[in-house]
Residue frames relative to the residue before (quaternion, step in Angstrom):
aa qw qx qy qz dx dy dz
X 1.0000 0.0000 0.0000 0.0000 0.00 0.00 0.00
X 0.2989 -0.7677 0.5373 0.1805 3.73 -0.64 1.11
X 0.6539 -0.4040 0.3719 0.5204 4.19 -1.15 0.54
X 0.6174 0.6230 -0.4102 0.2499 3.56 0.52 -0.65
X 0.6574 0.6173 -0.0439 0.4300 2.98 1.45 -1.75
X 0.6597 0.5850 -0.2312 0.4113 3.19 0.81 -0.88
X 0.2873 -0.8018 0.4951 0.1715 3.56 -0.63 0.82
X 0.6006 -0.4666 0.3854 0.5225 3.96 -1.02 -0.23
X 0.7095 0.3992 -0.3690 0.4485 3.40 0.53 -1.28
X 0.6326 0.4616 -0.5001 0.3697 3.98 0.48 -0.12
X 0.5902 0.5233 -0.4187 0.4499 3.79 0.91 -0.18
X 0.6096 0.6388 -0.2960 0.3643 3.07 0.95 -0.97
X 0.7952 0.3858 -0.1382 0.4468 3.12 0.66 -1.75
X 0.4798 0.5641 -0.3998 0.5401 3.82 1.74 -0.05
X 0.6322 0.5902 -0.2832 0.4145 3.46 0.89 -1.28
X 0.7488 0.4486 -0.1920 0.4485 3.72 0.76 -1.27
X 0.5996 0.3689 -0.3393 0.6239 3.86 1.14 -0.61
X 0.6011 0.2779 -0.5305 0.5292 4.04 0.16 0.27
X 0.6167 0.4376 -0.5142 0.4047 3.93 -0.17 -0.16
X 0.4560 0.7957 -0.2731 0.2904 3.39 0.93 -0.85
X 0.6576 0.5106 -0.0636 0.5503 2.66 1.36 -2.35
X 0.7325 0.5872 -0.1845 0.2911 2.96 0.47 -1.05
X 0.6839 0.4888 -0.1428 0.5225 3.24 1.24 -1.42
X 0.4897 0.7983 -0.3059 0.1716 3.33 1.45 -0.39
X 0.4828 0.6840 -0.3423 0.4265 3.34 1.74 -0.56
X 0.5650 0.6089 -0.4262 0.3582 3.60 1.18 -1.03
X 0.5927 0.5935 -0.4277 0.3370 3.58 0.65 -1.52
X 0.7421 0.5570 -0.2593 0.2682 2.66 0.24 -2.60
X 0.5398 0.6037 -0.3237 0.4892 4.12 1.02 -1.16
X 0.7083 0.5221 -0.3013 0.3674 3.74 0.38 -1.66
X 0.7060 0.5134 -0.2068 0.4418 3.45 1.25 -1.60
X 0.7105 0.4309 -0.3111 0.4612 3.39 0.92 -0.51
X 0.4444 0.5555 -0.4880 0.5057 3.93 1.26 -0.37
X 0.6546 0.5563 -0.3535 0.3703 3.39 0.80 -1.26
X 0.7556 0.3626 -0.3482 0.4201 3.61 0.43 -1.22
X 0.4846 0.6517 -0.4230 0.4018 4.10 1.21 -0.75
X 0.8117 0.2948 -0.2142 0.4565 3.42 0.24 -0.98
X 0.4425 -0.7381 0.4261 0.2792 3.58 1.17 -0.06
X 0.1163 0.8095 -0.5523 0.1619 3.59 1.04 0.69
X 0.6347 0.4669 -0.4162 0.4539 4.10 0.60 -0.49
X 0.7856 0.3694 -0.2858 0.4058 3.45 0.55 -0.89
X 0.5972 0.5371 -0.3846 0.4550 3.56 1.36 0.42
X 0.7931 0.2765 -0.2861 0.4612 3.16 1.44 -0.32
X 0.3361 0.7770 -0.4574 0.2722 3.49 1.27 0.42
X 0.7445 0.1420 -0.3701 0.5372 3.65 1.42 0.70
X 0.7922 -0.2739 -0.1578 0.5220 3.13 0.15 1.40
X 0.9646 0.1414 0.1873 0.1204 2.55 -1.88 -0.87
X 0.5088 0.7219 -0.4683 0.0269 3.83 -0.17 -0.69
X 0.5987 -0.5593 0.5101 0.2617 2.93 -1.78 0.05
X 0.6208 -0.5723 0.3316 0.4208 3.95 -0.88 0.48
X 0.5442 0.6259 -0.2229 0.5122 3.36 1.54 -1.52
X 0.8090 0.3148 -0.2620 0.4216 3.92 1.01 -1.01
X 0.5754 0.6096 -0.2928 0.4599 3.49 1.52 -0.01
X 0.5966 0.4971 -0.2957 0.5564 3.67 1.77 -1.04
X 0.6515 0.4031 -0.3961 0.5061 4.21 1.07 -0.62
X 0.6495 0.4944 -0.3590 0.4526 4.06 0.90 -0.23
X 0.7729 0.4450 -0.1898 0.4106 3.41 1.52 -0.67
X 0.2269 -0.7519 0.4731 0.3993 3.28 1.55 -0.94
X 0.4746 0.6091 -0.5341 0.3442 3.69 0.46 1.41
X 0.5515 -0.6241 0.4309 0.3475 2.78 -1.42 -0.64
X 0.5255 -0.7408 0.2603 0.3276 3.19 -0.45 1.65
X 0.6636 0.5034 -0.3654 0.4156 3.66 0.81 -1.44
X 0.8465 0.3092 -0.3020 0.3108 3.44 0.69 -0.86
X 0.3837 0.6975 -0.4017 0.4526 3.52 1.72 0.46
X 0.7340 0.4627 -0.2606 0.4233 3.10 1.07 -0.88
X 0.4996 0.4553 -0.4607 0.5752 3.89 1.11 0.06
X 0.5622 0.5286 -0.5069 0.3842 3.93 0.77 -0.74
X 0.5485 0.5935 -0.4217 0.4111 3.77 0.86 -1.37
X 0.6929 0.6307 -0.3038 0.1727 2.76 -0.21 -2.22
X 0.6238 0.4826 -0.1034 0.6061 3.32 0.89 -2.20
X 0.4883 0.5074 -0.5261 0.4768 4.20 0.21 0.02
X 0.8592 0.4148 -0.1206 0.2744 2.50 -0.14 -1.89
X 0.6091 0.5481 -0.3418 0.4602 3.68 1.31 -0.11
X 0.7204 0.3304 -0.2467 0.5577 3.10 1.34 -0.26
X 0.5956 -0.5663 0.4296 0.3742 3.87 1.01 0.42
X 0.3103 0.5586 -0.6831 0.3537 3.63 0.65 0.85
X 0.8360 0.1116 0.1810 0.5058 3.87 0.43 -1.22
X 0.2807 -0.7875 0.5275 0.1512 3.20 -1.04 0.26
X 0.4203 -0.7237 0.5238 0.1589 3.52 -1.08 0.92
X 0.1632 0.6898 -0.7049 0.0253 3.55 -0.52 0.72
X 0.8689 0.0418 -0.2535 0.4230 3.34 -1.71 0.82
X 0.9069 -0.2283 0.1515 0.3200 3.46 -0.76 -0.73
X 0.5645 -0.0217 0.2002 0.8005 2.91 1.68 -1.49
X 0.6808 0.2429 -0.4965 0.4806 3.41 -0.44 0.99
X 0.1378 -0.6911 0.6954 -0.1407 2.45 -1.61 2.17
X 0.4509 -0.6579 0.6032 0.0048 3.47 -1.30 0.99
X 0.4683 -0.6384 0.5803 0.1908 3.65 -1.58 0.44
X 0.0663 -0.7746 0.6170 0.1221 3.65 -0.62 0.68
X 0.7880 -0.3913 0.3157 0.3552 3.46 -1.51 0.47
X 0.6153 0.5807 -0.3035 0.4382 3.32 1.30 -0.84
X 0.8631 0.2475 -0.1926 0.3958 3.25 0.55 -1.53
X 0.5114 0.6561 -0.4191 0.3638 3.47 1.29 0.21
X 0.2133 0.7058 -0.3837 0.5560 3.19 1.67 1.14
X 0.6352 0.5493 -0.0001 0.5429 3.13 0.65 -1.36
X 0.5877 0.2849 -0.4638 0.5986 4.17 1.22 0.37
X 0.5008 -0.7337 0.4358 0.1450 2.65 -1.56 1.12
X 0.5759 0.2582 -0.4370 0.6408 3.78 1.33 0.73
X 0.5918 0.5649 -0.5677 0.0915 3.47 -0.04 0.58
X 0.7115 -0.4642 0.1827 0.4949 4.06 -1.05 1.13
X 0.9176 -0.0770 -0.2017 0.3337 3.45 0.76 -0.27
X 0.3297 -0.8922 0.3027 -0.0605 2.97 1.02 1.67
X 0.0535 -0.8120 0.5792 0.0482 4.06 -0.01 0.96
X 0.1570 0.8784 -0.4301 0.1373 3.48 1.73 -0.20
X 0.7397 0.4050 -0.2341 0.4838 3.69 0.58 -1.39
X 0.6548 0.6277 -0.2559 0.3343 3.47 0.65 -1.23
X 0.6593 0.4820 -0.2241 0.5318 3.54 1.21 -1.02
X 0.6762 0.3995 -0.3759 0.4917 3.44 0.71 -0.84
X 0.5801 0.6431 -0.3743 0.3314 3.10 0.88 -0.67
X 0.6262 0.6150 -0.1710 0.4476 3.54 1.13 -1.34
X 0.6199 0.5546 -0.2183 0.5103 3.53 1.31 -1.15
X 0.5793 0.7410 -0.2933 0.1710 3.31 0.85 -1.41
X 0.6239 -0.5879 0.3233 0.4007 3.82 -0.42 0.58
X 0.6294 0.4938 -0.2540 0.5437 3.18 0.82 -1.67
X 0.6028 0.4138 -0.4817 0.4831 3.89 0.14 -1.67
X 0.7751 0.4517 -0.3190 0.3055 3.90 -0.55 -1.52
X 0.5692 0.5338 -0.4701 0.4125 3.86 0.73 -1.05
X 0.7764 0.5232 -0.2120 0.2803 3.48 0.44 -1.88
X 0.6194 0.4911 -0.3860 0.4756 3.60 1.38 -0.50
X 0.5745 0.4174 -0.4732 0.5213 4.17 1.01 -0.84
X 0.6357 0.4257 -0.5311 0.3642 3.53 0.44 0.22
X 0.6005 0.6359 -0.4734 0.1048 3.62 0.80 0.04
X 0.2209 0.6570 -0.5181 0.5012 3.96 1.53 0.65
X 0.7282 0.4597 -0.2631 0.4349 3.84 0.14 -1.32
X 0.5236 0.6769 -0.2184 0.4690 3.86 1.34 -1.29
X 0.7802 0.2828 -0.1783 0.5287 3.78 0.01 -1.84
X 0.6776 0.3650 -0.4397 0.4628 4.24 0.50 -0.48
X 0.8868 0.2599 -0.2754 0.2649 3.40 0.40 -0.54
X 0.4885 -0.5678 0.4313 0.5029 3.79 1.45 -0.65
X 0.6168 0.4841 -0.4164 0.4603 3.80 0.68 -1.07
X 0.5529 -0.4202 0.6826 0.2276 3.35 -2.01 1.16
X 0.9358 -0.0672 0.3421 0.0533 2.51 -1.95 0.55
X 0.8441 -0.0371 0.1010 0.5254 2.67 -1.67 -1.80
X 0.5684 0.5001 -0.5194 0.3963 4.29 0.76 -0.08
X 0.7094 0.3796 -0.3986 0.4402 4.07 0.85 -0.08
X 0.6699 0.4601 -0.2038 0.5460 3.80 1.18 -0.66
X 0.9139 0.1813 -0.0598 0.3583 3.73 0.48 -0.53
X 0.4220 -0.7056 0.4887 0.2917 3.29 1.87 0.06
X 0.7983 0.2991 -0.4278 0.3003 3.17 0.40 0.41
X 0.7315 -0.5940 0.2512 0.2214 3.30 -1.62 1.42
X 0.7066 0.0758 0.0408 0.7023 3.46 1.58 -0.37
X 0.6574 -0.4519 0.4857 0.3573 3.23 -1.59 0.50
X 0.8750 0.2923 -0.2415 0.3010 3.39 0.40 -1.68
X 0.6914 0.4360 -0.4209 0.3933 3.49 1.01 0.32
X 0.3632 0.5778 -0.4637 0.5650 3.38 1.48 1.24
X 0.4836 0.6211 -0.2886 0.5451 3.64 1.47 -0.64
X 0.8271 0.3761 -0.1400 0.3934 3.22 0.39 -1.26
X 0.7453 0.2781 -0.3412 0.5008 3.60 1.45 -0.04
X 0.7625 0.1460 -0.2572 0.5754 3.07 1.56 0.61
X 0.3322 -0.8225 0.4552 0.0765 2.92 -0.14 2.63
X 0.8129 0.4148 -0.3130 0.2632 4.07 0.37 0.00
X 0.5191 0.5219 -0.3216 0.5957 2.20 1.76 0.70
X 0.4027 0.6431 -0.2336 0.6079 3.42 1.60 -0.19
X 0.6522 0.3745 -0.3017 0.5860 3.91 0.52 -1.66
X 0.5191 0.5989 -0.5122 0.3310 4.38 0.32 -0.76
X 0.8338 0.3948 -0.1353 0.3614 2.82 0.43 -2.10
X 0.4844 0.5328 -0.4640 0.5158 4.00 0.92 -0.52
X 0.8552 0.2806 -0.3285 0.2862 3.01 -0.21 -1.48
X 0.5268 0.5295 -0.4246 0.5117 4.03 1.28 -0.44
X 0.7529 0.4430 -0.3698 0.3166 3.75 0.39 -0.17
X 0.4030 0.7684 -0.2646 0.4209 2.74 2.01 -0.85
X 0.5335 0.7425 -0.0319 0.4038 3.28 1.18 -1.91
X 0.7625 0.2413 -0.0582 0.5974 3.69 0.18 -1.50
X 0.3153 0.7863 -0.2869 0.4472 3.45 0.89 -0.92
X 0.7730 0.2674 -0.0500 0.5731 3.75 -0.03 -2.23
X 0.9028 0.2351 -0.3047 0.1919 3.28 0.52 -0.36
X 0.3518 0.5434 -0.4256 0.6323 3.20 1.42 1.18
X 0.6422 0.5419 -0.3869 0.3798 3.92 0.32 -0.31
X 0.4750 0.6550 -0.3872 0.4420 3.70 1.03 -0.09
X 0.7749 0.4278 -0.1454 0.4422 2.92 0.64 -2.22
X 0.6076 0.4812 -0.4143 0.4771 3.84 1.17 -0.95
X 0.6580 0.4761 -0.3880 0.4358 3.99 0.47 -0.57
X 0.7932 0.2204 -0.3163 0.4715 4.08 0.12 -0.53
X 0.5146 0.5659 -0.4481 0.4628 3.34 1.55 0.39
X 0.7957 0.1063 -0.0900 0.5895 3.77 0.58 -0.82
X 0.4811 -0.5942 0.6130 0.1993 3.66 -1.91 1.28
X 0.0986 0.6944 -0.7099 -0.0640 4.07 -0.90 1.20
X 0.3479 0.8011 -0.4692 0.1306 3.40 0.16 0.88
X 0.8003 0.3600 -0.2522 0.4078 2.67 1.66 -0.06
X 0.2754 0.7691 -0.3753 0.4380 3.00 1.98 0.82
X 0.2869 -0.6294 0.6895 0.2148 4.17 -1.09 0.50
X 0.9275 0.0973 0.1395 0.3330 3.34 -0.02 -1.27
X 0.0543 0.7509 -0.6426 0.1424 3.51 0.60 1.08
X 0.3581 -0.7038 0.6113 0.0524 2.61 -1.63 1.85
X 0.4208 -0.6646 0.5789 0.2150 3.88 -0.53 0.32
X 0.1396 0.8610 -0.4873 -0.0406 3.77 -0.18 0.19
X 0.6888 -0.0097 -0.0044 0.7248 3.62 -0.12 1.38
X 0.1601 0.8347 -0.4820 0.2128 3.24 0.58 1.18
X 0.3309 -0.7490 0.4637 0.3383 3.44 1.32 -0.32
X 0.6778 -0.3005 0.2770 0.6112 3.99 -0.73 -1.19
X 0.5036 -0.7877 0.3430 0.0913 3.43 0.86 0.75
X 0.1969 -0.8708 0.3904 -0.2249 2.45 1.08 2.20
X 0.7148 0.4065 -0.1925 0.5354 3.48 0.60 -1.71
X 0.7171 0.2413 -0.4892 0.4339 4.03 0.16 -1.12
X 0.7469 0.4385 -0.4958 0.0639 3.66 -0.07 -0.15
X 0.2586 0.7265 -0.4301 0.4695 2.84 1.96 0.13
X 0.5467 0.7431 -0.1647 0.3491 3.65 0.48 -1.12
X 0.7398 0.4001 0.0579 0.5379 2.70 0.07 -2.21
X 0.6695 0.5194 -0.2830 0.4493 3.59 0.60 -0.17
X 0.6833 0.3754 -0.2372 0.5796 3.33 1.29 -1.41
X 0.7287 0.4427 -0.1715 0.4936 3.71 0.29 -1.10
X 0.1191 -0.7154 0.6686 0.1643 4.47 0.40 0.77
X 0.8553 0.4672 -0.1998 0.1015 3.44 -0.02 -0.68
X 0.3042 0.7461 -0.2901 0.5164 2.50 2.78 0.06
X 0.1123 -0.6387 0.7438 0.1619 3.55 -1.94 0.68
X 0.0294 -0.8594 0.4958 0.1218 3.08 -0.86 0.52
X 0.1321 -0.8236 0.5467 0.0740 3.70 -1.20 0.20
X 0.3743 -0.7616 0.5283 -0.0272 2.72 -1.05 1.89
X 0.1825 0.7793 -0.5971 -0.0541 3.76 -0.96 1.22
X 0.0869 0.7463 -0.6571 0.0614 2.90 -1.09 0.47
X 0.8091 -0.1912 0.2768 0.4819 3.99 -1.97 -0.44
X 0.5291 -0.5981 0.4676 0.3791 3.19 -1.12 -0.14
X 0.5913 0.6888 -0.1582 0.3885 2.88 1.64 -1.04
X 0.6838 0.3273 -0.2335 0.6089 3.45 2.03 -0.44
X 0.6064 0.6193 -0.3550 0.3504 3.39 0.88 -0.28
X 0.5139 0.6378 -0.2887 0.4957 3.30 1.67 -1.23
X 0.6510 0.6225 -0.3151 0.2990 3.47 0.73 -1.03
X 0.3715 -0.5468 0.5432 0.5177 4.10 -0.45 0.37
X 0.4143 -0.6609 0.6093 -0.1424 2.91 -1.85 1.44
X 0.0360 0.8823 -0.4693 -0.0008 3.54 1.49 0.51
X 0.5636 0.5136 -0.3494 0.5445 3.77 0.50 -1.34
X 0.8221 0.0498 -0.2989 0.4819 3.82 -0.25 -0.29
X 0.2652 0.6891 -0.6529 0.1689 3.92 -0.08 0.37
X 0.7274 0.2868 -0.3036 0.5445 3.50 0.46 -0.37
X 0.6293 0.3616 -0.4992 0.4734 3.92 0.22 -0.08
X 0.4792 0.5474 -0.5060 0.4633 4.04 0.67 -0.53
X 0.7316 0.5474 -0.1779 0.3652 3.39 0.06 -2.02
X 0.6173 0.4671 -0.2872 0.5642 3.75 0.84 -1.05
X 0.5344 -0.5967 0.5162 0.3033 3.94 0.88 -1.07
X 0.6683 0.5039 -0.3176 0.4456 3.49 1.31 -0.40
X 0.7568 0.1919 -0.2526 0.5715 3.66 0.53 0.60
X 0.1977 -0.7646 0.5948 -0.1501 2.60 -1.77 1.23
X 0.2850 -0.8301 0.4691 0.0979 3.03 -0.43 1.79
X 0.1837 0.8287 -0.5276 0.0339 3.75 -1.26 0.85
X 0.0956 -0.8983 0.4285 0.0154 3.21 -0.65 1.24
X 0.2110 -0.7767 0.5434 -0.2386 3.30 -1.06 1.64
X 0.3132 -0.6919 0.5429 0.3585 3.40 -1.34 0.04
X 0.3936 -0.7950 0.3910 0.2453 3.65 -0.25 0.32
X 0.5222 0.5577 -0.3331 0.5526 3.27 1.72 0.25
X 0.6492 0.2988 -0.2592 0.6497 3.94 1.51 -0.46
X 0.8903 -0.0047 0.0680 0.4503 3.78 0.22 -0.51
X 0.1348 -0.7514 0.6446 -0.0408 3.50 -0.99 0.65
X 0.4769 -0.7447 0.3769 0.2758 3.74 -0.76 1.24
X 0.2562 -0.8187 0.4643 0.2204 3.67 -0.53 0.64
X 0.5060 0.7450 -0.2621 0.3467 3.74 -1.15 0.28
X 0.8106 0.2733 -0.2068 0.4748 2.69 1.11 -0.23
X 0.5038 -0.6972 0.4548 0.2309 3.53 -1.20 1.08
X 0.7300 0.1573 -0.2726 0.6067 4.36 1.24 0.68
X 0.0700 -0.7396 0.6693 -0.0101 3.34 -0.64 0.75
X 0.1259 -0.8430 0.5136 0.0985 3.74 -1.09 1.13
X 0.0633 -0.6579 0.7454 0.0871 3.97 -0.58 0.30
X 0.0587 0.6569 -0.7408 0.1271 3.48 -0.32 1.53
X 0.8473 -0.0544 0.0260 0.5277 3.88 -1.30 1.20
X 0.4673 0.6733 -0.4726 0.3240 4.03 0.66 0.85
X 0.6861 0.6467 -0.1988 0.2675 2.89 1.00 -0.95
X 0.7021 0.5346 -0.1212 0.4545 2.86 1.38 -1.20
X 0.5096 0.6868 -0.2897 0.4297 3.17 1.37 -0.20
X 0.7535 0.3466 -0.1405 0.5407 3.74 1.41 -0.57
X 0.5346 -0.5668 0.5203 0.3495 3.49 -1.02 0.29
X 0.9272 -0.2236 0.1645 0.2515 3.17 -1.30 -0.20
X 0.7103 0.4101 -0.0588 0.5691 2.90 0.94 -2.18
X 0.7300 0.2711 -0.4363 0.4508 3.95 0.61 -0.73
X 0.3198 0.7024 -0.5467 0.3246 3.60 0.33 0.35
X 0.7389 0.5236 -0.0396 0.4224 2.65 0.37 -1.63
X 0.6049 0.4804 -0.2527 0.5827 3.47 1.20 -1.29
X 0.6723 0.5014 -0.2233 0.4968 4.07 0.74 -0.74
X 0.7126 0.5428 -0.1335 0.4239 3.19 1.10 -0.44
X 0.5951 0.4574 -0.1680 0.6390 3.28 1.68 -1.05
X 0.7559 0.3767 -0.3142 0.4335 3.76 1.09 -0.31
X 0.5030 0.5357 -0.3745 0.5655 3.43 1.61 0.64
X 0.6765 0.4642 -0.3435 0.4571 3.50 1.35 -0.35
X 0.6387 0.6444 -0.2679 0.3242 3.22 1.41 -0.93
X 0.6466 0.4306 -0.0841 0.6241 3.50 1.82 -0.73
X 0.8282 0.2537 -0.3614 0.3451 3.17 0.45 -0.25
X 0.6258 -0.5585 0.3525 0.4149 3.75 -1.91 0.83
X 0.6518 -0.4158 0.5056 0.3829 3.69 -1.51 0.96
X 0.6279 0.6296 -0.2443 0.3867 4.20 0.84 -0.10
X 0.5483 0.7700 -0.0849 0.3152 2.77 1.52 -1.63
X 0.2881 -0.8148 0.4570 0.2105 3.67 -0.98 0.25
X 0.0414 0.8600 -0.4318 -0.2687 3.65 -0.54 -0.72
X 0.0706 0.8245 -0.5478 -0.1228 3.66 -0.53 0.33
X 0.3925 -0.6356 0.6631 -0.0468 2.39 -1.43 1.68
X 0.0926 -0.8289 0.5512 0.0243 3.82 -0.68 1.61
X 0.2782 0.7998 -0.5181 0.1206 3.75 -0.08 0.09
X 0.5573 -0.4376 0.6690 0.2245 3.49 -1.56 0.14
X 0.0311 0.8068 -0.5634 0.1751 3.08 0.79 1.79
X 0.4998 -0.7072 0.4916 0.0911 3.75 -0.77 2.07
X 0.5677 -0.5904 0.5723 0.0390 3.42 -1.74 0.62
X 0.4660 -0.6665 0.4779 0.3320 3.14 -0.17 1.60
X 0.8111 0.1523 -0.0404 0.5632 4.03 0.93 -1.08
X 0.4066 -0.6348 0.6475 0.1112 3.31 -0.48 1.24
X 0.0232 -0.6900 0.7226 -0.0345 3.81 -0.80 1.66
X 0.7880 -0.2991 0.4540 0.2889 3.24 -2.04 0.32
X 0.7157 0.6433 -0.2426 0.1225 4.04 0.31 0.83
X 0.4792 -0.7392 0.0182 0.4729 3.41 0.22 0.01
X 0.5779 0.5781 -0.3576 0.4516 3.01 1.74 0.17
X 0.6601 0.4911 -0.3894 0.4141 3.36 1.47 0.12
X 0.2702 0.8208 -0.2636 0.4288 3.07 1.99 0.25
X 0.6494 0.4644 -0.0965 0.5945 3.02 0.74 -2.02
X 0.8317 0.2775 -0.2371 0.4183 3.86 -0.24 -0.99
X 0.6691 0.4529 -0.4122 0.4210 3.45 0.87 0.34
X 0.4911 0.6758 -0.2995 0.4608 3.18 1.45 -0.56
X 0.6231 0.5941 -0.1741 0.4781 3.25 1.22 -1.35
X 0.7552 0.4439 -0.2110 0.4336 3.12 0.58 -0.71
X 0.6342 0.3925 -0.4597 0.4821 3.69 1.50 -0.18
X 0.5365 0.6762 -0.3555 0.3586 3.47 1.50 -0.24
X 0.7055 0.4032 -0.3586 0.4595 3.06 1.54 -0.33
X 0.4411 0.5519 -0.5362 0.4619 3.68 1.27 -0.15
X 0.6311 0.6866 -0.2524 0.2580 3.42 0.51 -0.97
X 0.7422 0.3516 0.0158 0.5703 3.14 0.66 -1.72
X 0.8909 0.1312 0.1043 0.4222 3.66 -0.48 -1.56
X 0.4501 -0.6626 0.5518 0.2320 3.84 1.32 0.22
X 0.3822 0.5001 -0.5240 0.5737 4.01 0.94 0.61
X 0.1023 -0.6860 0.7198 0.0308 2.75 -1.92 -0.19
X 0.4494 -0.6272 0.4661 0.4330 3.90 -0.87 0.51
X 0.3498 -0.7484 0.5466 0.1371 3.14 -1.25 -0.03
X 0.2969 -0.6918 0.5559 0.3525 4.10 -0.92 0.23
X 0.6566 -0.4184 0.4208 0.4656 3.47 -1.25 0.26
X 0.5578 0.3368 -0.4723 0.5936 3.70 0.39 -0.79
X 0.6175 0.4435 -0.5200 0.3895 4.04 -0.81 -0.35
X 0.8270 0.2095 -0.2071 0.4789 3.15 -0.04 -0.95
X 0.6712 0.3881 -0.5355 0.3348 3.72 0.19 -0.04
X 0.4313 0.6494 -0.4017 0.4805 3.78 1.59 0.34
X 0.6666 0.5255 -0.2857 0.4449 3.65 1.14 -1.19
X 0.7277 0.5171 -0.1800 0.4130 3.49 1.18 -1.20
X 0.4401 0.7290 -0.2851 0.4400 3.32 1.79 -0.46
X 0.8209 0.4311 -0.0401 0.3723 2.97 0.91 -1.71
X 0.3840 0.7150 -0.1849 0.5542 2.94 2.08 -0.25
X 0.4983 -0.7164 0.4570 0.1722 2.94 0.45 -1.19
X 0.6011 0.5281 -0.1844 0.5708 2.83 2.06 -0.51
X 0.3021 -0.7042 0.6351 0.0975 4.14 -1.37 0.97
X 0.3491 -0.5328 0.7452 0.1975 3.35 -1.12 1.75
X 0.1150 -0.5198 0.8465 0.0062 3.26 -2.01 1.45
X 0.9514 0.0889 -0.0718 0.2859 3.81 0.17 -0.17
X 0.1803 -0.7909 0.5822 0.0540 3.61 -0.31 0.69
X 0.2144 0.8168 -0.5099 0.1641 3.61 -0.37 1.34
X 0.4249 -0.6546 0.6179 0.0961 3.64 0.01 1.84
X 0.2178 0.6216 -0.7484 -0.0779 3.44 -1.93 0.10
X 0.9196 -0.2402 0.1203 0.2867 2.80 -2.14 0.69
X 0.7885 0.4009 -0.1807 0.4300 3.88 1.17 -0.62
X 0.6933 -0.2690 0.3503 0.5694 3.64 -0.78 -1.01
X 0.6710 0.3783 -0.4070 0.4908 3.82 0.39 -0.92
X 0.2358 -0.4917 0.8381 -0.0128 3.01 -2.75 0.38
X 0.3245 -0.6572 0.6745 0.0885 2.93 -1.53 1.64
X 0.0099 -0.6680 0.7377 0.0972 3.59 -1.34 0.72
X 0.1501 -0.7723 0.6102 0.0935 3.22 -0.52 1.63
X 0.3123 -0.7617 0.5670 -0.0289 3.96 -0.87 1.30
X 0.3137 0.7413 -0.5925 0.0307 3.53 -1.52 0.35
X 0.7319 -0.5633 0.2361 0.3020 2.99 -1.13 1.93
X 0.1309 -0.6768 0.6852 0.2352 3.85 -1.12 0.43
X 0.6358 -0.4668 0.4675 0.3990 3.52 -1.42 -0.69
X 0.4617 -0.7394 0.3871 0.3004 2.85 -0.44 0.96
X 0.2886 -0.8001 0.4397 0.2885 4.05 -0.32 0.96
């Protein structure tokens, strides 16, 4: 359609769905007040009034109620009569024991630190430097984690979170039956092997990670420890990686590093593991062309989150099957599933 063509009400109505975009930060804030104050798990038996939600919450009622109100326009809750507001399917997400709970992740999103580091993302695209390396001095996220542990408990427990809901699709998406020993690498609280370990009885597994996570109660695997079938070890994965096993995972690791530690994370999985051996490599593997959608939304977004946050970046399959080259390591499989992530299933060559 040429400028000619174009009517007023089509600017308009172009004009009003980019503000949209724009304005979008407001929600994302509202949804996280919501998950801070725990407003799902107060109304997950019935009904209530604003006036009874501001004495359960310690707020203010008048101005709780505009918080509702503004939910409920977007399908966090529902308004019925005047003041009495209800839980919808949506925001009952949003309790923190429900099966698939996003509870951490939102607060997380809200979170000072999470919110400071994105108004830095102007400071990010001119210069290249992350984030928390222009605002906080610090060389990584996770050793900002580690000198500030509640902030640390956010991020486990928000990875923990995303984590559960990607482990389904990776399990009816890929066959570990014929794995003994699947190592976990940067496994966090080991969300995905215990997923695993659950589906696969005959699996052992081994969790590595910081000390600083490992130390940390480890609930998801209490019963595979206790049974004997997992093992917990903790390490840096830039000096050492656990040998011995015949699957080794890098679920959501990768992306966390630039180029060169890739590579540097990568050579210490070759260096340990048997010429037999597997690797999978999980990520939110990008599109050679970035189309108009919402899942290219999500993985692109991700990817300023990683300029942002951790100085990584996603990657396309050609990227990484360039990283693994150099490694040393041959893609034997390419295996999409039902979500946003991609399995790159890997195995060590000889070195030449």
């Amino acid at each position: 359609m040429s400028p000619l063509e174009r009517k007023p009400t089509d600017d308009v109505t172009t004009s009003a769905e980019l503000l949209r975009l724009v304005s979008s930060y407001q929600l994302s804030q509202a949804i996280s007040v919501a998950a801070t104050l725990q407003l799902a798990d107060h109304l997950a038996a019935g009904a209530m009034t604003s006036a009874e939600l501001a004495t359960r919450t310690g707020t203010h009622a008048p101005s709780l109620y505009r918080l509702l109100r503004a939910l409920a326009a977007c399908g966090v809750v529902e308004q019925r009569g005047d003041d009495q507001f209800t839980l919808t399917a949506l925001g009952d997400c949003l309790r923190v024991d429900a099966p698939h709970s996003i509870h951490a992740v939102v607060v997380r999103h809200g979170s000072e630190q999470f919110w400071r580091t994105w108004g830095d993302l102007l400071h990010c695209v001119q210069t290249g430097e992350s984030a928390m390396s222009h605002l906080y001095a610090a060389p990584n996220p996770f050793a900002y984690y580690t000198q500030h542990p509640e902030v640390g408990a956010l991020m486990a427990a928000s990875f923990t979170a995303t984590i559960q809901l990607a482990a389904a699709a990776v399990l009816a998406a890929y066959d570990f039956s014929p794995y003994q020993t699947v190592i976990d690498i940067g496994g966090g609280q080991g969300q995905l092997l215990a997923t695993i370990l659950q589906a696969y009885p005959t699996v052992h597994g081994v969790l590595f990670d910081l000390p600083s996570v490992t130390q940390q109660p480890l609930t998801l695997l209490d019963a595979a420890i206790s049974a004997g079938r997992c093992t917990i070890r903790s390490g840096d994965f830039f000096a050492e990686i656990p040998g011995e096993g015949d699957l080794y995972l890098l679920s959501r690791v990768l992306h966390d590093w630039d180029d060169a530690q890739v590579l540097a994370i990568l050579q210490q999985c070759h260096r340990v593991m048997p010429p037999q051996a597997k690797l999978l490599v999980i990520e939110d593997v990008l599109p050679d062309r970035v189309t108009h959608s919402l899942i290219s939304q999500d993985q692109q977004l991700s990817d300023l989150n990683m300029l942002v946050r951790t100085g990584g970046r996603e990657r396309t399959e050609r990227e990484y099957r360039q990283l693994f080259a150099a490694a040393h390591f041959a893609v034997t499989a390419f295996v999409p599933t039902s979500g946003s992530r991609s399995i790159l299933e890997v195995t060590p060559q000889p070195d030449v």
